[in-house]
N, C-alpha and C positions, 0 to 999 in steps of 0.2 A: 859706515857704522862700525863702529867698535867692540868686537863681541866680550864676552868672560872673558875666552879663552886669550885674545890678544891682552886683554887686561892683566891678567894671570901672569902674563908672559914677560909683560914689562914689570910688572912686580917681584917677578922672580930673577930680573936680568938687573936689577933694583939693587938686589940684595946680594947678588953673588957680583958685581963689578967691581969690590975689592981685593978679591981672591981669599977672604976671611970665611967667608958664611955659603952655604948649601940653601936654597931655597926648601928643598925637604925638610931643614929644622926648624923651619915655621909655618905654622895655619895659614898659609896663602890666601886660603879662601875668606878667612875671618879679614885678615887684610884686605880684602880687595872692596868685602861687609863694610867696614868701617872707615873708607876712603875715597869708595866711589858711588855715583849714583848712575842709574839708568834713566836714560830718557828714549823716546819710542825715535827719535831721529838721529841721536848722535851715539846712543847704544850707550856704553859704560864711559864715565867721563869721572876724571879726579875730581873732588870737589875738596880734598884736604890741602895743606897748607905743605908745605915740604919738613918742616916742623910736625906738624901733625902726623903725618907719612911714618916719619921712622918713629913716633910714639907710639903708633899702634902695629910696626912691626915689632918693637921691644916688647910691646904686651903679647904678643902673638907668635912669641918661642914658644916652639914646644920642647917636654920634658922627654932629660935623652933616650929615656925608652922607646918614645913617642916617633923620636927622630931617626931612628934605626943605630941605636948608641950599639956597643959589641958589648954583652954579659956573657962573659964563660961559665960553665957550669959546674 
């Protein structure tokens, strides 16, 4: 069974395998909301398309405050 947490993880390993993006500057968790589904056997399982996948990581930047951006004072 596939918990969050491994879900989380491939999502997060998702996003940073082009050495471009931080998993920190996105809702991971909204992603993983709108990509995956639970079932009582197989735990968390993709149900989005690969297409669909990075639409709902684009919708699910967060704003760079959000993402630990640096504002001096």
């Amino acid at each position: 069974m596939r918990t969050d947490r491994e879900a989380i993880s491939q999502i997060s390993a998702a996003i940073e395998a082009n050495g471009t993006a931080r998993a920190d500057e996105y809702d991971v968790r909204a992603i993983l909301d709108a990509t995956h589904e639970f079932t009582p056997r197989a735990g968390f399982v993709q149900t989005a398309t690969v297409e669909e996948f990075w639409e709902a990581v684009g919708r699910n930047e967060k704003a760079p405050t959000e993402a630990g951006a640096f504002h001096p004072r």
